[in-house]
SEMARKOL-173285 format. One record per residue (C-alpha): z, y, x negated; residue number from 1. Coordinates in steps of 0.2 Angstrom, whole numbers. Each point is the difference from the previous one (the first is absolute). Layout:
BEGIN
{{Z,Y,X},NUM}
...
//
This chain:
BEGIN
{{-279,-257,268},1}
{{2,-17,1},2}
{{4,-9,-19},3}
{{6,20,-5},4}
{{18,0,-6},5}
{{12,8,11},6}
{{16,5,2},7}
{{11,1,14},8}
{{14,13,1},9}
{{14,2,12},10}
{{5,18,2},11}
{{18,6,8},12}
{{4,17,6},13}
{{16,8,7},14}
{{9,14,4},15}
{{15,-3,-4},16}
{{11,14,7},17}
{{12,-1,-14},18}
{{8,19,2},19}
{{17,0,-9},20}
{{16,4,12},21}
{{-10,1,14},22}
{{-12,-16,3},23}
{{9,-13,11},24}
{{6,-16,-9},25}
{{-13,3,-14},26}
{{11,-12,-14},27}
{{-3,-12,11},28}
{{-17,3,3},29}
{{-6,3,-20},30}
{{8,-16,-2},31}
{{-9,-9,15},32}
{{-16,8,-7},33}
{{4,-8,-18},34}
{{3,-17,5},35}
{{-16,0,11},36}
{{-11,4,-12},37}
{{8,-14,-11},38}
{{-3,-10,12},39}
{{-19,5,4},40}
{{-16,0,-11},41}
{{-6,17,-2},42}
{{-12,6,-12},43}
{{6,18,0},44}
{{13,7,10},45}
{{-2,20,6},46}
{{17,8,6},47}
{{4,19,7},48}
{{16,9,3},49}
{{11,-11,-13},50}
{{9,18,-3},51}
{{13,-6,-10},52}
{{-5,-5,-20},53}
{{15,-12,3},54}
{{-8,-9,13},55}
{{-15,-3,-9},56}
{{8,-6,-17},57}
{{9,-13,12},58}
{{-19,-6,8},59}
{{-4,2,-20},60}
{{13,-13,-5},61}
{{-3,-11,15},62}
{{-17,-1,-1},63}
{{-2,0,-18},64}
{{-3,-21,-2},65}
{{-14,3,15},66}
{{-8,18,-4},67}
{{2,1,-20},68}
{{-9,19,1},69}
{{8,14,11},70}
{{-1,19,0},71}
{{10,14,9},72}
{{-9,17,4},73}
{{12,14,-1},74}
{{-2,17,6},75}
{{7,14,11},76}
{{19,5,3},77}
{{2,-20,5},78}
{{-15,-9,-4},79}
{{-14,-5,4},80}
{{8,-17,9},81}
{{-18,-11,-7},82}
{{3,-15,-10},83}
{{-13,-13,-3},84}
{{4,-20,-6},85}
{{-13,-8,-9},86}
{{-5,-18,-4},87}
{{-16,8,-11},88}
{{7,10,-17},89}
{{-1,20,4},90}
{{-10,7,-11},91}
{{3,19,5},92}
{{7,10,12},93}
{{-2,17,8},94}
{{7,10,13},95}
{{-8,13,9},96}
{{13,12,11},97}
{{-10,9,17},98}
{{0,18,-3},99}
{{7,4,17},100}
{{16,-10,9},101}
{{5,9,12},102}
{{14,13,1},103}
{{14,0,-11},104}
{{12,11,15},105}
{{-5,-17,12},106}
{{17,-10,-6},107}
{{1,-10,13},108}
{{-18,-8,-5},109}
{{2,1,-19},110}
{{-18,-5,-5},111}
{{-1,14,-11},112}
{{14,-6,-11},113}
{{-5,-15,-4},114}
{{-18,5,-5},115}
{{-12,-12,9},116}
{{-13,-7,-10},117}
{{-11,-14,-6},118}
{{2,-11,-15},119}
{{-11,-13,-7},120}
{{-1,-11,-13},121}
{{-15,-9,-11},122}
{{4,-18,-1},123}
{{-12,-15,-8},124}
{{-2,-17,11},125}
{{-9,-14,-9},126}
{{-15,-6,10},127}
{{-4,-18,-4},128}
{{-10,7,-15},129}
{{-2,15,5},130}
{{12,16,1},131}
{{3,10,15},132}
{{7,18,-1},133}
{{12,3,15},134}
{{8,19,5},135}
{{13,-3,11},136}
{{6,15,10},137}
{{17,3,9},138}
{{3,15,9},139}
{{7,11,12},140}
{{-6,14,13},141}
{{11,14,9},142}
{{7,-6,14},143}
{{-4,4,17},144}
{{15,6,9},145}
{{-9,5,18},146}
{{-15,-5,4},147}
{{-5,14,14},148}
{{5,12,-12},149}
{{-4,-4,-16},150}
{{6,12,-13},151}
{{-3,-10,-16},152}
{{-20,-4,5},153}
{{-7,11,-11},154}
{{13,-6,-14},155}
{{-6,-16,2},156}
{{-16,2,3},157}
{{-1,8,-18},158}
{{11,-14,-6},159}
{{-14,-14,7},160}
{{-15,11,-7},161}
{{9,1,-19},162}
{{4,-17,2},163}
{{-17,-5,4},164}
{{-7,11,-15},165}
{{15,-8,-10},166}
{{-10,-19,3},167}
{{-15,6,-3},168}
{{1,7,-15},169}
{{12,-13,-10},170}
{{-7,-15,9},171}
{{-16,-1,-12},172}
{{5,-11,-11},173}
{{8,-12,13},174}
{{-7,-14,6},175}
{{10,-2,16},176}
{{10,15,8},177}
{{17,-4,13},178}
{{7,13,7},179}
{{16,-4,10},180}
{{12,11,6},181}
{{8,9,16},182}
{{-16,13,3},183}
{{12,7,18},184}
{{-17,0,9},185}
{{-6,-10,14},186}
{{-16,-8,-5},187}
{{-13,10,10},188}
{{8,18,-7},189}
{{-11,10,-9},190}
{{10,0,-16},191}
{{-1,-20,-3},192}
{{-18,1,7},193}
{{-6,13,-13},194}
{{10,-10,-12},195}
{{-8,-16,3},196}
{{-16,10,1},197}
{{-1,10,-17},198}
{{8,-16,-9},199}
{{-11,-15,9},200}
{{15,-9,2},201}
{{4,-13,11},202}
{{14,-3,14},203}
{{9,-20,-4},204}
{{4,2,18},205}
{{-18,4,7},206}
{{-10,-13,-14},207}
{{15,-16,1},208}
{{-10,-17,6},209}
{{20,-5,5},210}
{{15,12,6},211}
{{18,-3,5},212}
{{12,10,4},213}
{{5,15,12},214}
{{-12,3,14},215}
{{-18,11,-8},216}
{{10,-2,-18},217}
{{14,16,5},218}
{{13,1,-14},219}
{{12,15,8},220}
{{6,-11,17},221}
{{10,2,13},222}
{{11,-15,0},223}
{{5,2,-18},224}
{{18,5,1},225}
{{-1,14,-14},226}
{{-14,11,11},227}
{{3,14,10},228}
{{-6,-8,18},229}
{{-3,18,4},230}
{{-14,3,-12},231}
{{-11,-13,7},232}
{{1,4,17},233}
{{-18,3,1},234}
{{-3,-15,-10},235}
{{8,-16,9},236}
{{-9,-13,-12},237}
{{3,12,-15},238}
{{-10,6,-14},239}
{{-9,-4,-13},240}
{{5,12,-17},241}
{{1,-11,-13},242}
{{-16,-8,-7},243}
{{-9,-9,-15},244}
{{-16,6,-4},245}
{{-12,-7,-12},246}
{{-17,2,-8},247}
{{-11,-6,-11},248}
{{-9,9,-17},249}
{{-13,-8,-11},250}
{{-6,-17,2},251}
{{16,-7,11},252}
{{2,-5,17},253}
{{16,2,9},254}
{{3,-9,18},255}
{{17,-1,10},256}
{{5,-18,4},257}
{{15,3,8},258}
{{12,15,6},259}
{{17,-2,4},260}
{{15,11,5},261}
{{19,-3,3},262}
{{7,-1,18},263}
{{16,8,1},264}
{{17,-11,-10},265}
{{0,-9,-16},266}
{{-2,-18,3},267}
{{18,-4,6},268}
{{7,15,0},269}
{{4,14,12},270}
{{-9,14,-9},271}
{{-18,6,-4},272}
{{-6,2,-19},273}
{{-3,19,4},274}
{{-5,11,16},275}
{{-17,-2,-5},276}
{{-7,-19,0},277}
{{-6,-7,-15},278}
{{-18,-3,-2},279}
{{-8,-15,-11},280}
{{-18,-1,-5},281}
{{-10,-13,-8},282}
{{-16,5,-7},283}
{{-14,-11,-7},284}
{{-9,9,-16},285}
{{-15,-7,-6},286}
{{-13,4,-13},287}
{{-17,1,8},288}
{{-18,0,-7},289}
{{-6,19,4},290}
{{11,16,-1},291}
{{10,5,16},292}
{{-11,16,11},293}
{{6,17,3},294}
{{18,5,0},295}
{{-1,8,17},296}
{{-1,-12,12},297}
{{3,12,16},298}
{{-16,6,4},299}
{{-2,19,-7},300}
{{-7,8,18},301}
{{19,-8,4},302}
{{7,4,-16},303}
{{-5,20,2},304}
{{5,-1,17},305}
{{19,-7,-7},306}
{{2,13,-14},307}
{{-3,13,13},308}
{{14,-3,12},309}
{{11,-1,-14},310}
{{-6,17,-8},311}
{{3,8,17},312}
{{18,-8,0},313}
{{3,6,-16},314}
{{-6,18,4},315}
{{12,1,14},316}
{{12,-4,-13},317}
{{-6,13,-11},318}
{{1,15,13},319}
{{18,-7,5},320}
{{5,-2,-19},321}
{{-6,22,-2},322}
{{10,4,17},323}
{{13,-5,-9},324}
{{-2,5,-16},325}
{{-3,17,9},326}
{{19,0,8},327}
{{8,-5,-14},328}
{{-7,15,-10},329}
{{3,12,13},330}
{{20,-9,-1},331}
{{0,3,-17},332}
{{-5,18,-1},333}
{{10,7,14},334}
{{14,-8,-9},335}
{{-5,8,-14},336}
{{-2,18,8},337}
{{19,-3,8},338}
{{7,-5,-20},339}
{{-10,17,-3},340}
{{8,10,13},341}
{{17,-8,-6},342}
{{-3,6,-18},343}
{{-2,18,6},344}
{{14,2,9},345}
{{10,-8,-11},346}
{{-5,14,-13},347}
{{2,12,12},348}
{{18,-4,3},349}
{{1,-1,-19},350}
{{-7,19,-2},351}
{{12,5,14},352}
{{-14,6,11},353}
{{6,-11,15},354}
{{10,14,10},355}
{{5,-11,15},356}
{{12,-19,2},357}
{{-5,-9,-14},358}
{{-9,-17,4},359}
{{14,-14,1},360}
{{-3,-8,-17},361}
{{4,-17,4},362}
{{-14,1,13},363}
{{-12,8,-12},364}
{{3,-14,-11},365}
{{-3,-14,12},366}
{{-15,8,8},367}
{{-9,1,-21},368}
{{7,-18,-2},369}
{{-10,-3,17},370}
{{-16,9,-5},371}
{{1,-9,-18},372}
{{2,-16,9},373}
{{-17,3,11},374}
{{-10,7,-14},375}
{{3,-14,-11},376}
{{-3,-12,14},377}
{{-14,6,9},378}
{{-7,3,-19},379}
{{1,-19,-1},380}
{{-10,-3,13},381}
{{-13,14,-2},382}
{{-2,-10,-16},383}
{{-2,-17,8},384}
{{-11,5,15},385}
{{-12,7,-15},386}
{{-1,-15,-9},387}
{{-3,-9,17},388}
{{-14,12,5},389}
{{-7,-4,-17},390}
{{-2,-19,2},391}
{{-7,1,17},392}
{{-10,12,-4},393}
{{-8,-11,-14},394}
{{1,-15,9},395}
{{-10,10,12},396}
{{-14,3,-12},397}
{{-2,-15,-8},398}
{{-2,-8,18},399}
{{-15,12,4},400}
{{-7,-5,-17},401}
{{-1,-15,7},402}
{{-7,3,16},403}
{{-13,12,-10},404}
{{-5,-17,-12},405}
{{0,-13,15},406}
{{-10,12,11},407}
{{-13,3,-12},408}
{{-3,-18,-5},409}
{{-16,-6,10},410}
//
């Protein structure tokens, strides 16, 4: 209100597609990176896929005069790729890693090796007199690698609904709650929708008073010379993955002045900061006279409605998840029946009851190697597809324990 004091906080978010050996010109970029947000004002600076440690201890030392206060989550066979820059001191951190990321036999994707996950930090702003409790969030979702047949929607469908019980349940002693991160969902799929539902959190895009930058705020774009044209065929404009979303706990008021995003190069240069844009917030936070309403802002008819379509997704899921679970024992057992059959006739020939040609024993070796090799591989997976059909399976139940609780509410 007016004469309150307030605060206003400029918020950056990128991913930054940093990979190691395989992202195209990424010194160049990390160091382009650096020396914009030198340059710029932010308030806190949220980054995805900075893979290498090394990277981020150059941004560290770079940035150290203009963000005093960093933190680098690590987790997975590579890391977790977030990394947040702070103007405010850091007064805690945690990381919280999703319990399914795909599948580790999918290489060529690799989401399950770097464990994607969500990490937030407690940080203290001083308010004109007042103090304001802030969580920022960075984080990052499974991507999606085909859109008509997407595989990984249950996986990420899980992944939004623990990240949404993630918010809820460590934002209570925040005053303000930003979440920025690559969520690889269009904003009218069910996963960000019963995200934003079950958090009440608010879309920068949706609530700015001013916006500049790529057409309907897209961050993955066609004319960016890193993406793969193919990909956004159906898409012309692009889409819009990448978001900052906000809310407000308590007694404070948050509103979105003004939302940016890059378009395409670095200021005079021939290449983008990422394959992503960068998206840039500032928010107005203000103390105000009565506390904030519900948390909820979707209306719960909707909200039930929402949490439905994603239990029936993650169902699907679940029955694919036991199909294979099924296979993989039936792999492993026959496997095990032909290492069975092997050890027989090997005693056999040992007790000299085989009357006719001996089985070559070279092949007789490879064939056991063989059966060893499947039984410890199809083993693996058994294993895996159980754990998966655990997860969805709670996930599942928890979801209809909320429908039960927002149908019986009058």
């Amino acid at each position: 209100m007016e004469g309150d004091p307030a605060l206003r906080l400029r918020v950056f978010d990128l991913n930054c597609w940093a990979i190691r050996y395989l992202s195209k010109r990424r010194q160049e970029r990390i160091r382009l990176i650096g020396d914009m947000l030198c340059q710029e004002d932010f308030d806190l600076v949220l980054l995805q896929e900075v893979w290498s440690e090394w990277d981020y201890s150059d941004l560290k030392v770079k940035l150290g005069g203009c963000y005093p206060f960093s933190h680098y989550f690590r987790s997975g066979v590579i890391g977790s790729g977030l990394c947040v820059f702070s103007r405010f001191p850091i007064l805690d951190t945690l990381l919280y890693q999703y319990s399914l990321n795909g599948y580790p036999y999918m290489l060529q994707h690799g989401d399950w090796f770097c464990s994607k996950s969500v990490g937030s930090m407690g940080a203290r702003q001083v308010l004109a007199w007042e103090l304001a409790s802030l969580l920022p969030c960075s984080h990052q979702l499974h991507a999606e690698y085909c859109r008509q047949k997407d595989a990984y929607l249950p996986h990420r469908l899980v992944q939004a609904w623990e990240l949404a019980q993630f918010i809820r349940h460590t934002s209570k002693a925040a005053d303000v709650v930003l979440l920025g991160g690559d969520l690889n969902m269009h904003p009218e799929d069910v996963g960000i929708r019963l995200l934003r539902g079950w958090t009440g959190l608010r879309d920068a895009f949706a609530e700015a008073t001013h916006f500049e930058g790529c057409e309907d705020g897209c961050t993955f774009v066609p004319n960016n010379c890193f993406t793969d044209k193919s990909e956004l065929l159906p898409f012309p404009l692009g889409i819009r993955i990448d978001y900052i979303l906000y809310k407000a706990i308590s007694n404070f008021m948050v509103k979105c002045e003004e939302l940016k995003t890059t378009t395409g190069a670095a200021p005079g240069m021939d290449v983008p900061f990422s394959d992503h844009e960068a998206v840039m917030a500032t928010l107005h936070i203000q103390r105000q006279r009565q506390a904030a309403g519900a948390t909820l802002t979707t209306a719960e008819p909707v909200l039930a409605d929402v949490v439905t379509e994603a239990r029936t997704e993650v169902s699907v899921g679940l029955r694919a998840a036991q199909r294979q679970r099924y296979s993989s024992g039936r792999m492993a057992l026959l496997a095990l029946l032909l290492l069975l059959l092997q050890a027989v006739a090997a005693l056999g020939a040992l007790a000299g009851l085989d009357t006719g040609q001996p089985f070559p024993k070279l092949s007789f070796c490879l064939l056991a190697f063989l059966a060893i090799g499947i039984l410890l591989l199809a083993t693996g997976l058994h294993l895996f597809h159980t754990m998966e059909v655990k997860m969805l399976h709670s996930t599942e139940e928890q979801m209809q324990m909320v429908l039960w609780m927002l149908q019986e509410r009058p």
